[in-house]
N, C-alpha and C positions, 0 to 999 in steps of 0.2 A: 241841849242834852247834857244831862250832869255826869259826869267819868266816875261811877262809883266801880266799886269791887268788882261786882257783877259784870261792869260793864267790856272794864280791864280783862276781864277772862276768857268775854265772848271775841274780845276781840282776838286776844292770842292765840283761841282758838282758830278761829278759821285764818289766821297768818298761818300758824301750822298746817293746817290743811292745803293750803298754795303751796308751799312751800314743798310737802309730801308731792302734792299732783306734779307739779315740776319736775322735783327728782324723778317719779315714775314716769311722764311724758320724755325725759332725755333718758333712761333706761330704755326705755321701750324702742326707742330712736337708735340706742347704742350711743349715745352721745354724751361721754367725761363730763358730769357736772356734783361741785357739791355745794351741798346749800346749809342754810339755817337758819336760826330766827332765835329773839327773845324778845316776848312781849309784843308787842307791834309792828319795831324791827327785824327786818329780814334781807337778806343776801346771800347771791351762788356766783361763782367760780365756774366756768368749763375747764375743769382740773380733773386730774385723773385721781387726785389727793385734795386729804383736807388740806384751806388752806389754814394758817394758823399765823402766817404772820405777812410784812411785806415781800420778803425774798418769795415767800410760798404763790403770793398774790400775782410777783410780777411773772411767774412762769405758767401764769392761765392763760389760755387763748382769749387775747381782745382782738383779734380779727374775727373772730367767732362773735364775742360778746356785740362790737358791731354791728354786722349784718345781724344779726337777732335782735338791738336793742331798737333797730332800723325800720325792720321788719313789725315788730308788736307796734310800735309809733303809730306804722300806716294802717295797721290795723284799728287806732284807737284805746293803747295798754302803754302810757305812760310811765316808763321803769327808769331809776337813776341811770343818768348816761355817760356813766364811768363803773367797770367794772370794780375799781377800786371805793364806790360809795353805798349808801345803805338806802334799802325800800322802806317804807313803810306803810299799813295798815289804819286805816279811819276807822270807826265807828259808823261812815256812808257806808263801808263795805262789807255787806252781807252774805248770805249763801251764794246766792244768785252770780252779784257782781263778782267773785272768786269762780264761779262753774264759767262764767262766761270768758272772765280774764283765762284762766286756763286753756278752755278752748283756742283763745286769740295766739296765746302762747302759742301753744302747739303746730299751729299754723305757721309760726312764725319762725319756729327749729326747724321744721319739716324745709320752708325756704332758707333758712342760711344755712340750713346744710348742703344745701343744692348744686 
């Protein structure tokens, strides 16, 4: 598969859209997170604030991050496992694989908040 323009856009598109479901799945949860993305790159915080830099970083909940990054694992939703590093998005990952990583997500707040 060749990375042209187009291809670059579908992708950051649907990073965007994880990255939105996220934020709504820990809204909906009531659960401090914030997120964001450029391009294929993506990353959230369970912070009650953006974070913007490392002081911002180290006052996010990693015992949260943790159990949640523990949680998606067993589920099968491989996430950087360090709150502190960055996800990112392929070109494998489609509509589908983002509805379904979501899902798995969600499951996976639901138990580390527990």
């Amino acid at each position: 598969m060749t990375l042209t323009p187009a291809l670059h856009a579908r992708i950051e598109k649907r990073t965007g859209a994880l990255v939105e479901g996220l934020q709504k799945i820990a809204g909906d949860l009531r659960v401090p997170l914030t997120a964001g993305h450029a391009g294929s790159m993506w990353g959230f915080f369970f912070a009650e604030r953006p974070v913007r830099n490392f002081s911002d970083a180290k006052g996010s909940d990693a015992e949260l991050f943790r159990r949640f990054f523990h949680a998606a694992l067993e589920r099968g939703v491989y996430l950087a496992p360090s709150p502190f590093e960055a996800c990112f998005m392929s070109a494998a990952h489609g509509e589908s694989e983002v509805a379904a990583a979501l899902e798995v997500m969600k499951d996976a707040l639901v138990q580390a908040i527990a």
